[in-house]
C-alpha positions as CSV (number, residue, x, y, z in Angstrom):
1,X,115.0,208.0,141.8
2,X,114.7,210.0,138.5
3,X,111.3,208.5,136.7
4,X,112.1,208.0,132.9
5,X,109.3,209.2,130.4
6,X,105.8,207.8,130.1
7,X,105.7,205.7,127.0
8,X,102.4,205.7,125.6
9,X,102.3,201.8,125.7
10,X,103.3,201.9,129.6
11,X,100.7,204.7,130.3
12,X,97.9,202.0,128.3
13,X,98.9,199.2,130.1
14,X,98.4,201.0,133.5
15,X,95.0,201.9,132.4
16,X,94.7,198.7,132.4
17,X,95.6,197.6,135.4
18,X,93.1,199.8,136.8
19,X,90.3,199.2,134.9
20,X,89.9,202.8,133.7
21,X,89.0,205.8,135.7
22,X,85.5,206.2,135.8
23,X,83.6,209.4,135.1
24,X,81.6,211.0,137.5
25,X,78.2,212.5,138.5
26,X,75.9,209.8,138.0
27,X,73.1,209.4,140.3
28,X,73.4,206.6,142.5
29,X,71.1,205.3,145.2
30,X,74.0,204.1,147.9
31,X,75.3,207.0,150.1
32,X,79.2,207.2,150.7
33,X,78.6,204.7,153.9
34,X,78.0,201.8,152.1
35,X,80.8,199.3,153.1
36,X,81.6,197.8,149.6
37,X,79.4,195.8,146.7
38,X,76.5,198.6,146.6
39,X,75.5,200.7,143.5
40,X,78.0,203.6,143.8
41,X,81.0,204.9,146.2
42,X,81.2,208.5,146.4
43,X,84.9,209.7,146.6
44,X,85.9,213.1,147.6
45,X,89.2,214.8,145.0
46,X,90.2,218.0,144.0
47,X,89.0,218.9,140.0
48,X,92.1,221.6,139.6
49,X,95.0,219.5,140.3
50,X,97.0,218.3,137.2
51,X,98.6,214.7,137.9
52,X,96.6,214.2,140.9
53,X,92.7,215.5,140.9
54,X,91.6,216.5,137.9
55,X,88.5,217.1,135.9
56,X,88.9,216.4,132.8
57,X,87.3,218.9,129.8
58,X,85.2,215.7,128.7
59,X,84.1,215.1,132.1
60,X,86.6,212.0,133.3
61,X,89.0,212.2,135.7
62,X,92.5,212.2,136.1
63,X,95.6,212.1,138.3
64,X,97.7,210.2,141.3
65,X,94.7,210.5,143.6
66,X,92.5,209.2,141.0
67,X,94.2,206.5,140.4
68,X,95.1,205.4,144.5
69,X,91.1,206.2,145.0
70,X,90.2,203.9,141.8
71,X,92.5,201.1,143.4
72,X,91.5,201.5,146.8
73,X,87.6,201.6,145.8
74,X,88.0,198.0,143.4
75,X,89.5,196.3,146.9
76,X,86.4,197.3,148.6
77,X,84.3,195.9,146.6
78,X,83.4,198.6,143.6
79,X,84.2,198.8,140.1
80,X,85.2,202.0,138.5
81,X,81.9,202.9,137.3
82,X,80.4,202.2,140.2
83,X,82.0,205.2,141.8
84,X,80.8,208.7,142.1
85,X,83.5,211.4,142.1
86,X,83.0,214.5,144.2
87,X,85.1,217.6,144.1
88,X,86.0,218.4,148.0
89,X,88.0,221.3,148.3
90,X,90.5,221.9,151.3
91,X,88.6,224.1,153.2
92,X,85.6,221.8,153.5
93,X,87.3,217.9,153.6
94,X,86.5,217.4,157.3
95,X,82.8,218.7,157.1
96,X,82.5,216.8,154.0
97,X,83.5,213.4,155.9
98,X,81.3,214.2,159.1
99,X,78.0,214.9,157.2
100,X,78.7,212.0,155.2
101,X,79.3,213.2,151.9
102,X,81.8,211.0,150.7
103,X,83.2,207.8,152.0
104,X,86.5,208.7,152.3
105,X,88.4,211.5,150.5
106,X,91.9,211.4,148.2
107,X,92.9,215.1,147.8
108,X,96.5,216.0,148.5
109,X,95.3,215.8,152.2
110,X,98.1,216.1,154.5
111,X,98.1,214.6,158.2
112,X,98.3,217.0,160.6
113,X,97.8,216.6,164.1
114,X,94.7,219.5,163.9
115,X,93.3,217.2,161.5
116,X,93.5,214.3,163.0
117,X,91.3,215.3,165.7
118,X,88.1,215.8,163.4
119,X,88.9,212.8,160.8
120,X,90.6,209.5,160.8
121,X,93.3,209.0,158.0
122,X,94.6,205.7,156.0
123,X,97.8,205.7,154.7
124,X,100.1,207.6,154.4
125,X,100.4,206.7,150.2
126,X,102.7,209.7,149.3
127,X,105.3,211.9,151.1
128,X,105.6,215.1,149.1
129,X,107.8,218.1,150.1
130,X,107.3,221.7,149.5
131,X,109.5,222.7,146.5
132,X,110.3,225.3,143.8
133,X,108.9,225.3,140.1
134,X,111.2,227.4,138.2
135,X,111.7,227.8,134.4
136,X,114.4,225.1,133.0
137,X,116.9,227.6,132.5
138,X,116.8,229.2,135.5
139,X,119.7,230.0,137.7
140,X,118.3,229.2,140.9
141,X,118.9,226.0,143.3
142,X,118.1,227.2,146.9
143,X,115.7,228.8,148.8
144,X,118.3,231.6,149.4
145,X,118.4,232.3,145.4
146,X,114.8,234.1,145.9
147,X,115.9,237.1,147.2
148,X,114.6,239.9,145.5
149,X,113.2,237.6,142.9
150,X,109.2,237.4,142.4
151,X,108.0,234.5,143.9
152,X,104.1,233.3,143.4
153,X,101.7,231.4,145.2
154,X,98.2,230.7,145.7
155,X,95.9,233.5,148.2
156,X,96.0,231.8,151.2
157,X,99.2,229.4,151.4
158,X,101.7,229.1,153.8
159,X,104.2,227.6,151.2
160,X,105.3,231.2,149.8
161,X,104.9,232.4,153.6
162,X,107.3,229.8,154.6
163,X,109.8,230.8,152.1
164,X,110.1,234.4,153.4
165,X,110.1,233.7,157.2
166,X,113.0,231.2,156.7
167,X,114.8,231.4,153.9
168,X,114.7,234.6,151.8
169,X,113.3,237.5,153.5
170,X,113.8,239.8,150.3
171,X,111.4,237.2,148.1
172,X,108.5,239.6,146.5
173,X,105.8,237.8,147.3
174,X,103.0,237.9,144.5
175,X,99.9,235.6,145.1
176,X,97.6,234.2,142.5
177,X,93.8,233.2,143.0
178,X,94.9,229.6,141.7
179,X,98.0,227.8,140.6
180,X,97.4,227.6,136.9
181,X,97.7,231.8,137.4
182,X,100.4,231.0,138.8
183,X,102.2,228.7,136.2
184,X,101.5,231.4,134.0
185,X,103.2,234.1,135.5
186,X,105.8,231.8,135.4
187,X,105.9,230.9,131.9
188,X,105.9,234.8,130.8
189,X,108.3,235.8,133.4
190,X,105.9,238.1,135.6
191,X,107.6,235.5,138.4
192,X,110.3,233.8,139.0
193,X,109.0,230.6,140.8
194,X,106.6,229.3,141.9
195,X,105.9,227.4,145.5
196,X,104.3,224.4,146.9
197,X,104.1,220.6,147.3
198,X,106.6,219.1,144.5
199,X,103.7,216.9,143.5
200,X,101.4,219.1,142.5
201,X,104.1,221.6,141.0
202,X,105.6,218.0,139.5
203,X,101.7,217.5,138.2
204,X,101.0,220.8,136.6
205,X,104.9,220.7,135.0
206,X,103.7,217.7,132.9
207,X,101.0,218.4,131.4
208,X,101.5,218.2,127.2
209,X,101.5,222.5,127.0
210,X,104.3,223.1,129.8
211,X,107.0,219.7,129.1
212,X,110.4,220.3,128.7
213,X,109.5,224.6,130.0
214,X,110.1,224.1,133.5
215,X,111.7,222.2,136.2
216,X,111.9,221.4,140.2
217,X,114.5,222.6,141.8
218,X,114.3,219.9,144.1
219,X,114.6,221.3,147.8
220,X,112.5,219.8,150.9
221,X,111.2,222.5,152.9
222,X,108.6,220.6,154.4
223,X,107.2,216.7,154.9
224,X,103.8,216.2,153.6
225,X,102.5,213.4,153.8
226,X,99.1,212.5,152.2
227,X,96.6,210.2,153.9
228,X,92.8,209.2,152.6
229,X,90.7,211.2,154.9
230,X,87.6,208.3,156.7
231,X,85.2,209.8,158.8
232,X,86.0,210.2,162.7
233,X,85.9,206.8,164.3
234,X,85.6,204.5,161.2
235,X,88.2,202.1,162.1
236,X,86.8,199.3,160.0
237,X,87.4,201.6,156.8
238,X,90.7,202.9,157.7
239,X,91.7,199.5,158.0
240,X,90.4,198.2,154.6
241,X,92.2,201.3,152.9
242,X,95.3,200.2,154.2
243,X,95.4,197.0,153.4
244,X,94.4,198.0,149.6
245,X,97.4,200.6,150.0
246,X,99.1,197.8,150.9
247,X,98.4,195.7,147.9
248,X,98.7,198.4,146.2
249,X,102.1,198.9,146.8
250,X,103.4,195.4,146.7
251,X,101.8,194.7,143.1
252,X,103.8,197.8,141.9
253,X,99.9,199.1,140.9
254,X,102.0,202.4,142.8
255,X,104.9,203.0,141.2
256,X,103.1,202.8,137.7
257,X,101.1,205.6,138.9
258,X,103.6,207.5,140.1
259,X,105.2,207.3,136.7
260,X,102.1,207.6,134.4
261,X,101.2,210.9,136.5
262,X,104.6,213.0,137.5
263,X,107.3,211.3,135.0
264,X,107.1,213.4,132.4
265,X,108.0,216.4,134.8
266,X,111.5,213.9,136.2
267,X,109.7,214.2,139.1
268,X,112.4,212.4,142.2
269,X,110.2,210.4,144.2
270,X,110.2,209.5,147.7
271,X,110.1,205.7,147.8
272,X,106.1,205.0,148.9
273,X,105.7,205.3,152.8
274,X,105.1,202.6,155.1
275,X,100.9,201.7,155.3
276,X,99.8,203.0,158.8
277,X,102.4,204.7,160.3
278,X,100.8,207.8,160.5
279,X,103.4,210.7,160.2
280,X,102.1,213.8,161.3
């Protein structure tokens, strides 16, 4: 379904409806295994992810994972400022859950069957696909377009790997230290696209400096489908997770966020996923 614009009225009322995103760093006393009502919940997110974990230049936070997590955290029993936000980045989301860093972690974390054998996982609460990001003009609608065309990713992905191996063997491959390099690239046409999940490439297309530049081409190379990361044998948290998910869902809390966060980028949805069934 193509997401009309976010009005500024709509985006208001779903701050609202979530009671604000809180900021983070306070010092709390509770640890992230309290199980709901204590002084603070600490929440692992990504800080560098426009429309989904992001820290903000006046220290808030924004984005679709923000906004699940602030949801999630109210149904177990904490407010938004009760909760202590804490930047987990991929490489170090399962240690970060077994020492007991964080209660549970919302950071475009993807359910894999590796995974899964170190954490426990809620959800899933979005289904993302890897996709293109391509200027608006651009002449290109497959995979198959990229053939001796510069494509960009981040050091370290698979996404841009993936493209090669399977669909466009001639694709120069340039890699970035980070996704906003990336984006760049793009806008000054040192690239022509650029590769990942379509939500975060849907994220970093809305923001105020790139609407209306660029667009997603709208392919799905790959299911992935984000779950909230609970430390290794915590059913009794998994379960509380989903059922917020749940309400979440059902109250349309999900769809508002959806818009507030990827609409201005048209970004095509998958409708939400079904609570618990764990897709791998």
């Amino acid at each position: 379904m193509k997401l009309r614009k976010v009005t500024a009225a709509s985006a208001a009322v779903f701050a609202l409806a979530l009671t604000a995103t809180a900021c983070g760093g306070d010092d709390g006393n509770d640890s992230g295994s309290s199980s709901g009502g204590g002084d603070k919940i600490k929440i692992g997110i990504k800080y560098d992810q426009p429309g989904l974990g992001l820290k903000e230049p006046g220290g808030s936070f924004s984005g679709f994972d923000v906004d699940v997590a602030t949801y999630v955290a109210k149904e177990l029993g904490y407010e938004a400022d009760q909760i202590e936000w804490v930047e987990t980045k991929s490489a170090d989301r399962e240690n970060a859950l077994a020492r007991g860093d964080v209660k549970f972690i919302a950071a475009t974390y993807s359910i894999t069957d590796e995974r899964a054998e170190k954490v426990d996982f809620a959800g899933p609460y979005l289904l993302a696909h890897q996709d293109l990001l391509v200027k608006k003009d651009a002449d290109i609608s497959e995979a198959t377009d990229l053939n001796d065309k510069k494509l960009c990713s981040v050091v370290g992905s698979t996404s841009a790997q993936n493209v090669k191996k399977d669909f466009a063997p001639k694709a120069q491959l340039q890699e970035r230290g980070t996704y906003s390099e990336c984006i760049a690239a793009l806008q000054s046409g040192a690239v022509d696209a650029l590769t990942t999940d379509d939500s975060i490439l849907a994220g970093f297309a809305a923001q105020d400096q790139y609407k209306g530049q660029f667009k997603l081409v709208g392919l799905k190379l790959s299911n992935e489908n984000y779950g909230i990361g609970v430390k290794k044998g915590d059913t009794e948290t998994v379960n509380k997770i989903n059922d917020a998910l749940e309400k979440m869902v059902g109250d349309k809390s999900w769809d508002k966020a959806v818009e507030a966060n990827f609409g201005p980028a048209e970004y095509k949805n998958e409708p939400a996923p079904k609570i618990g069934n764990i897709v791998k």
